[in-house]
N, C-alpha and C positions, 0 to 999 in steps of 0.2 A: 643122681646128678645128671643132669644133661646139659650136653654142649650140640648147639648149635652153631649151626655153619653162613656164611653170606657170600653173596658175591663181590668183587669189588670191582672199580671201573675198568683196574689192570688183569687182563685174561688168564695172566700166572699166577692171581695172588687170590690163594682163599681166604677172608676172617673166621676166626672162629672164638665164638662169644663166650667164656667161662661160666657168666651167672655171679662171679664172684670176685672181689679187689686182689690182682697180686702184685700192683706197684702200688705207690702214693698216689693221688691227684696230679695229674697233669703231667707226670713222667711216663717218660716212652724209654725204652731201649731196641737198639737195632743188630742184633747180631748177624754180620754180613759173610761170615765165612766162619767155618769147621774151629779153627784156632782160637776167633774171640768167645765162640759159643763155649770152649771148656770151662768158663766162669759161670755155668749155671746148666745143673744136672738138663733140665727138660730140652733146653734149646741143642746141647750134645744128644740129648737122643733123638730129637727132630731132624737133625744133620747126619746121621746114622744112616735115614732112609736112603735112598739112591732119588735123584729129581729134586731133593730140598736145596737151594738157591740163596732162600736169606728165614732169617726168623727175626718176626718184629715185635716185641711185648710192648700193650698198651696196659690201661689200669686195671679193664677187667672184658682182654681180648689177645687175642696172638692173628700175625699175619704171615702166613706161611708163604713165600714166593717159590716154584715149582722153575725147573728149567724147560725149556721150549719143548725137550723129546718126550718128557714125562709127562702121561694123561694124567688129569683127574681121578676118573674111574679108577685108575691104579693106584694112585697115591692116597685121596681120600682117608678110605676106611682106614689104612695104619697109621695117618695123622691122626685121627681119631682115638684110635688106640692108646697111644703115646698119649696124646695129654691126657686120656681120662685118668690112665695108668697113674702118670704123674699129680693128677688134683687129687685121686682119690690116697696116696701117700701123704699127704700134708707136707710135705718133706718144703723147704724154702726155695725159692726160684734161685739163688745162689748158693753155691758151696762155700764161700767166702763174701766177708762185704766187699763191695766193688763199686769203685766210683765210673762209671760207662756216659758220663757225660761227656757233650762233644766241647772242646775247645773254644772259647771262644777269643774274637782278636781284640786286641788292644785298643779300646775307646780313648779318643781325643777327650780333654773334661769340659770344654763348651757344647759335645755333644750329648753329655749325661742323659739333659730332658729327655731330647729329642728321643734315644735310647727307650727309656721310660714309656714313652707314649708308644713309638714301632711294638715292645713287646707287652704293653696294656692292649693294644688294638689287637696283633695276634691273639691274644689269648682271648679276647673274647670275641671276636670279629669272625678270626677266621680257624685255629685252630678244634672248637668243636664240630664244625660243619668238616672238616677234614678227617675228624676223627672217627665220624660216621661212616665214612668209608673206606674204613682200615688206614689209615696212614696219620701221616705228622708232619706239621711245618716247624723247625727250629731257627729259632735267631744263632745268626753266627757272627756276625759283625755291622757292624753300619760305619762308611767314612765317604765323604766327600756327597752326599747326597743317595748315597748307594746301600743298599742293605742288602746280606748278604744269609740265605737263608740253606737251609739244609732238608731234602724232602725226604721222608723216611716212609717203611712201609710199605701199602701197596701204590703208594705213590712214586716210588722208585721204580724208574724203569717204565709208568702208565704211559701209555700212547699220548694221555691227554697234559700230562704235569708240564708239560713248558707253558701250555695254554692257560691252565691253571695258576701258573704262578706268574706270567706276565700280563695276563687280562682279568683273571682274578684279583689276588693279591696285592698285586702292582696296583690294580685301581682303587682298591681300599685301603691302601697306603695310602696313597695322594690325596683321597678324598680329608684324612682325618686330619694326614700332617704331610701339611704345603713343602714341606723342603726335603719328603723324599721325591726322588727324581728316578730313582730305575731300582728295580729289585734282580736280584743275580742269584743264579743258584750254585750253591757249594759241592761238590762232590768229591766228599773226604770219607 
């Protein structure tokens, strides 16, 4: 088995590519601290090391976010470690089933459609090209022309994600469906 590594736009956050599916399709999970990550052996062991920040699982990748003191050089090779340890165990990315989906708010019912199309366009508009580099855009709500979305990964925290998400996303919103009007980011 080999795991390769990537860079991503954000300078703390390494990907590191499995080779192999350990969510479903289009599920992401974000373990952003030592406490949530006890819901799944690998991300507790990742949070073990000294410099792990966040652990992002995509379908068939992890985005590891390092804090500002901790190198690379240093950190690397034992991220490495860790997960080969863990894929070569077979063991399940949870100890328990676990539902780690984010919340989402309370849809008005005239805005169902509209609904429907923000998270049809995400998913194929803009969510795979995000996904390529390490990260995730989630729907979290839409009201009053506003959609409200949740950046995950090594999109957390990137230099570039507001950029991203008000001149990216915001314009491919607009372009598909006239009556969003501003995209907002959530950070929950």
């Amino acid at each position: 088995m080999v795991i390769q590594t990537e860079e991503t736009p954000n300078p703390n956050a390494l990907k590191f590519l499995l080779g192999k599916s350990i969510l479903d399709n289009h599920q992401t999970l974000d373990f952003y601290n030592a406490y949530i990550a006890e819901k799944s052996p690998l991300a507790s062991a990742l949070f073990e090391l000294e410099g792990v920040l966040r652990v992002f699982v995509g379908q068939d990748f992890l985005v590891v976010t390092k804090t500002d003191a901790q190198s690379w050089d240093f950190l690397k090779s034992k991220l490495l470690s860790v997960i080969m340890d863990f894929m070569l165990t077979g063991q399940p990315l949870f100890s328990e089933q676990e539902n780690l989906s984010l919340p989402e708010m309370e849809i008005d019912s005239e805005d169902i459609e509209i609904v429907k199309k923000i998270k049809e366009v995400l998913a194929t508009h803009v969510r795979p090209s995000v996904a390529s580099d390490g990260g995730d855009i989630v729907f979290c709500g839409y009201k009053n022309g506003s959609v409200y979305l949740k950046m995950m990964g090594s999109c957390q925290g990137c230099p570039s994600s507001s950029a991203t998400l008000k001149h990216g996303v915001e314009r491919i919103l607009q372009h598909y469906i006239p009556e969003v009007l501003s995209v907002e980011k959530v950070t929950i």
